[in-house]
Steps between C-alpha positions, in 0.01 A plus 500: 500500500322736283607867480400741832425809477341839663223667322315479123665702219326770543639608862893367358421743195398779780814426710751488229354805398580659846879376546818678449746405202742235589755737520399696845557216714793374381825593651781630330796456732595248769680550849707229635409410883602246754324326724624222744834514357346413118472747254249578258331720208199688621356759257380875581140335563594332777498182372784268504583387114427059529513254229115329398509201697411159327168439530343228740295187450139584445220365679566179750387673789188352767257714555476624922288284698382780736341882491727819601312559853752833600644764332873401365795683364672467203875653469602503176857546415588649134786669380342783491434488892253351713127552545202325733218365429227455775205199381188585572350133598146666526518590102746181351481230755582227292737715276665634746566133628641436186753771514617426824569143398603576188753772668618215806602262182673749308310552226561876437864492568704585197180596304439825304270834451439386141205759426575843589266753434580859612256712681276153509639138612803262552448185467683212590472128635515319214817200519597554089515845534224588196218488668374162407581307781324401828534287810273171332190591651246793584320636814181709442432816727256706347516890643263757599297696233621807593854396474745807393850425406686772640832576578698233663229241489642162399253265304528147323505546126273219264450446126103712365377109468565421904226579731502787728775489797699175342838512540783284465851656606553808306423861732507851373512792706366842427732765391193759404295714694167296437524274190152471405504067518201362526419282800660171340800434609578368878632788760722318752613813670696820504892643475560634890876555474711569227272699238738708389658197360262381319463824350819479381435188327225626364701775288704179342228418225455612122226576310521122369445366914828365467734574799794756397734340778463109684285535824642223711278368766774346694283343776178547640498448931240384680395716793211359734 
């Protein structure tokens, strides 16, 4: 699976240009909190201090043999909180198939934000964990001309080579006001709840797009 990414150099050049050092989203002391009777490390952030997972097998997943017909939820649970995310089937039908399915089998579970860029994307998805991985095949949902990538929109990320709207499994959501992306890369939807937290996952990123903490994704549930 080759290498997926966001944008051409020139944009990463831009957005590396805009982020913060490494060291203003890093946190510098740790609280101990318990929930459920367990105890663990959070961090001033908010965000509950996890070991990387190992990564998953990459690829062997069937493509969905159906559209997305109505609008879905997806809950995703991070360590950092939770946040929604509502598919639009009228703008990534056959994406937003795919991430249902590939959500119902698990797929996400124990995954990472491996690209975080602050004040522009995270980006996660991807079974290794480096943002070279991918379910094993690829649904094409080319969007609008007059796309914008704004705030809280949550789109499918591809390599410069792909055509417009392919994606395979990895998603990034918008951190920034309005990005300035071109119209290539599949919108499945929008953040409803939970904003704020991926804000504050957005703030764990250095100048390198390298996360300055793990982002878990512990599960992603299915709401129909």
């Amino acid at each position: 699976m080759t290498a997926r990414v966001l944008v051409v150099l020139l944009v990463l050049a831009c957005c590396a240009a805009c982020g913060g050092d490494g060291n203003e989203s890093a946190a510098d002391t740790t609280t101990t909190t318990t929930n459920g009777g367990q105890t663990s490390v959070a961090t001033e952030n908010g965000c509950e201090q996890v070991e990387k997972p190992t990564p998953k097998p990459d690829g062997g997943q069937a493509p969905p043999n159906t559209t997305l017909k109505a609008p879905v939820d997806l809950v995703f649970a991070t360590n950092c909180g939770s946040f929604t995310v509502r598919l639009d089937p009228k703008l990534a039908p056959h994406t937003g198939a795919s991430l249902v399915k590939l959500a119902k089998n698990g797929f996400y579970d124990d995954t990472i934000f491996h690209r975080i860029v602050p004040r522009f994307v995270i980006q996660g998805g991807d079974p290794l964990g480096r943002g070279t991985g991918g379910p094993g095949y690829s649904t094409v949902d080319k969007p609008p001309a007059d796309s914008r990538y704004t705030k809280g929109v949550v789109a499918m990320a591809k390599t410069a080579a792909e055509p417009a709207g392919t994606s395979g499994s990895q998603f990034f959501v918008v951190t920034g006001e309005d990005v300035g992306l071109p119209p290539d890369y599949a919108i499945v939807g929008k953040v409803t709840h939970g904003l704020d937290v991926v804000e504050r996952i957005g703030k764990l990123g250095n100048d390198l797009e390298q996360p300055t903490q793990t982002v878990l994704i512990r599960k992603v549930t299915v709401k129909e």
